[in-house]
N, C-alpha and C positions, 0 to 999 in steps of 0.2 A: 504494500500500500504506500503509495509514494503520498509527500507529504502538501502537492498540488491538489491530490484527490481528497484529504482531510479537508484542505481546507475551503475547498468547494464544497465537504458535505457540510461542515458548521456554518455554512452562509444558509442553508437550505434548513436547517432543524430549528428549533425553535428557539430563540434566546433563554438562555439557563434562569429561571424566577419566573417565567412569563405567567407559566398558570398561576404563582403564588401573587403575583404582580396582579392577575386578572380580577382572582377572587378577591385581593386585599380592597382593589378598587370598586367590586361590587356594593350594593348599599345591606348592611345589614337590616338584620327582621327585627322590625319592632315593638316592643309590648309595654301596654301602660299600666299603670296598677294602682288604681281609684278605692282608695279606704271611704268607705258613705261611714255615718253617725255620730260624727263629731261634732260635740255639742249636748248630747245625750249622752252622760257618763257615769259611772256609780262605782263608789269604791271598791268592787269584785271586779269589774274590767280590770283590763292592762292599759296600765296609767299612759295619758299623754304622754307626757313627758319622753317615754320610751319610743313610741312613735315617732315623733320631732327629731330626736338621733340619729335615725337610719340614716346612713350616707349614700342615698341614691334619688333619684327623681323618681316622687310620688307623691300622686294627686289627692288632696285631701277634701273631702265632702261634709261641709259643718250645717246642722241643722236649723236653724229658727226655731226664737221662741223656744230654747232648753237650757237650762239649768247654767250650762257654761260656753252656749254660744258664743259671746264677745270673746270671753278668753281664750277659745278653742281657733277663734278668726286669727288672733292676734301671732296667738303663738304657731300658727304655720306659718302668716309671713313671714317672721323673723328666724326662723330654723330652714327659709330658703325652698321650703315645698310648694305645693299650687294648691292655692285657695278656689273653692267655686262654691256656691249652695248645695245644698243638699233640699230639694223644695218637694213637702207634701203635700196631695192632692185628699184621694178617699186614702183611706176612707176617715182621717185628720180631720178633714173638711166635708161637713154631710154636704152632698153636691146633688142638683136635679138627674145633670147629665142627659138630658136630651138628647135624642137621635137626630133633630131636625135643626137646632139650632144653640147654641150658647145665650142660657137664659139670666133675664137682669142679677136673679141672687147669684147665682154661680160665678159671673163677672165681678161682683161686687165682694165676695169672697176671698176670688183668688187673688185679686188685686190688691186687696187689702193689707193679705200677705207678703205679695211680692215687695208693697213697700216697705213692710218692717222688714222682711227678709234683708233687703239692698240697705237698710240702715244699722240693721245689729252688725251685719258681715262686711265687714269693711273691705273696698275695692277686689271683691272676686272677678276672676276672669272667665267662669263659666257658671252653668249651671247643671244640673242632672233632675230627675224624679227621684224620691223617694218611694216604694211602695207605689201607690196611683193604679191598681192593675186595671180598674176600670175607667177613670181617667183619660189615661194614654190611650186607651179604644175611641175613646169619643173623638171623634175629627172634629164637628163643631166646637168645642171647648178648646181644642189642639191649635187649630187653625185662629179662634182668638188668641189664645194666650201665646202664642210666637209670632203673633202682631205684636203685642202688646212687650215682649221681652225682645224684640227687634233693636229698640233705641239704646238698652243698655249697656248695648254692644259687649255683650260676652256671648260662648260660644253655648253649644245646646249638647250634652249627652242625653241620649238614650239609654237608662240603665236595663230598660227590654226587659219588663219582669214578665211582660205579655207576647209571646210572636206576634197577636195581632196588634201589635203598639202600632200607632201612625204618627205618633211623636214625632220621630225621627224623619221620618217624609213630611212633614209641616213643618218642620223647621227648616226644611231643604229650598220649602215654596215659600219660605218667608227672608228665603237668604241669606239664613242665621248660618256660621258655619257649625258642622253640626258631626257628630258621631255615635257608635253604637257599640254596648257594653256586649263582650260575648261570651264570658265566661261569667259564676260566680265561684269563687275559692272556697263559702260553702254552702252545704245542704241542710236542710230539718237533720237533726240526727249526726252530721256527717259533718266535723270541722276538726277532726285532729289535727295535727302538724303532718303526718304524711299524707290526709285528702287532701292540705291547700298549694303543699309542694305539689302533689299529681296533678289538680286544676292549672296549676302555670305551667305545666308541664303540657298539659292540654292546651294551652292559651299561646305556649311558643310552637306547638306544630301549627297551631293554626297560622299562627303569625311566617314562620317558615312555608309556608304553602303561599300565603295570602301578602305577604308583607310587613302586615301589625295585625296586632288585638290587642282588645282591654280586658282588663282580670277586674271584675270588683268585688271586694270583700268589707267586713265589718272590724273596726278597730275595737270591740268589744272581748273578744278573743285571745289570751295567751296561745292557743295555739296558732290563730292566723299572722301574730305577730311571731311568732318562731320559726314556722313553714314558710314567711315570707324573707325575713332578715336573714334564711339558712338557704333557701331554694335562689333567690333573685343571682348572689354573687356566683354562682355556680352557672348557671346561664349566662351572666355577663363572660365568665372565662369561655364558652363556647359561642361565644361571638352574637350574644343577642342584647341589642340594647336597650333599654328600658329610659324611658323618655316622658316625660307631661302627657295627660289627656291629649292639652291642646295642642302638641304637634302631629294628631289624629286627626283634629275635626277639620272636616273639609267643606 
């Protein structure tokens, strides 16, 4: 093998790193991980405070009108997590719910809320449902209230407690940027530390097939905060990165 012929074949093969060069350049899969209930807290939960610690990007969902809303707002801003509401409908709120249309008490209810909501919770950048399963089905009610949450300019999750939710398509026709929860980390019954690790587990193939997903769970839980601060950095070593809600909502 003459050394003309070498080096005619290294012009022809691929550059040595290309593939690691290709995939490094690739965009990794991304998953968000939206804790709802903060604000509603009692001293058998796992304390805030421990929450606020985690050193990763995650979305925190602070309730209205509970116990330590303000302080629940306050203390994500400054621990560097993402603030957004956590807003309930039913069954919180006895609602008509109409088929036909978004009726005066029902407007005059949610609205009600929403103001106090936007003034206990200081400058959120999104919002989600709490619970709402039948709610989110009503399109007339949906269809108002993502008029009505349009100017506040934050974004709109879907926490999808319903497949038939249309939340999330009324917020699309309302131009809200908007996204959808697709996992929960847990079940009735079911929130050990190794179901909420499986759930993300679940939530990064999807995200690996799909791009992203959101995981939402309850800060209520010693094991959701164990399954999450033990599961998340183990995924980050496998090249998934975990990011805000809102570099989801589209």
């Amino acid at each position: 093998m003459t050394y003309a012929w070498i080096a005619a074949l290294l012009v022809l093969l691929p550059r040595a790193g290309a593939a690691q060069d290709k995939a490094a350049a690739a965009p990794k899969p991304k998953i968000a991980v939206v804790i709802d209930d903060f604000g509603l807290t009692y001293p058998r939960n796992q304390p805030d405070d421990d929450w606020m610690k985690l050193p990763f990007p995650l979305t925190f969902a602070v309730m209205p009108q509970s116990p330590r809303t303000k302080k629940a707002a306050i203390q994500t801003k400054e621990a560097g997590k993402e603030l957004i509401i956590h807003f309930p409908f039913d069954p919180f709120l006895t609602l008509d719910l109409d088929k036909t249309q978004a009726t005066e008490g029902d407007m005059k209810k949610v609205r009600d809320l929403m103001d106090k909501a936007f003034k206990q919770i200081a400058a959120p950048v999104g919002l989600n449902n709490h619970r709402s399963l039948n709610a989110t089905k009503n399109r007339p009610l949906m269809a108002w209230f993502m008029r009505e949450l349009k100017p506040r300019n934050v974004y709109f999750l879907d926490s999808w407690v319903s497949p038939r939710s249309v939340a999330y398509d009324e917020a699309k026709k309302a131009a809200i940027p908007a996204a959808r929860g697709i996992i929960f980390l847990e079940e009735p019954k079911h929130y050990s530390k190794e179901f909420v690790a499986r759930m993300l587990r679940v939530a990064a193939a999807h995200a690996k097939k799909h791009g992203s997903a959101i995981a939402i769970g309850h800060h209520y839980y010693k094991s959701t905060y164990e399954g999450v601060a033990e599961e998340i950095p183990r995924l980050q070593k496998e090249g998934f990165e975990f990011v805000f809600a809102s570099a989801l909502a589209r």
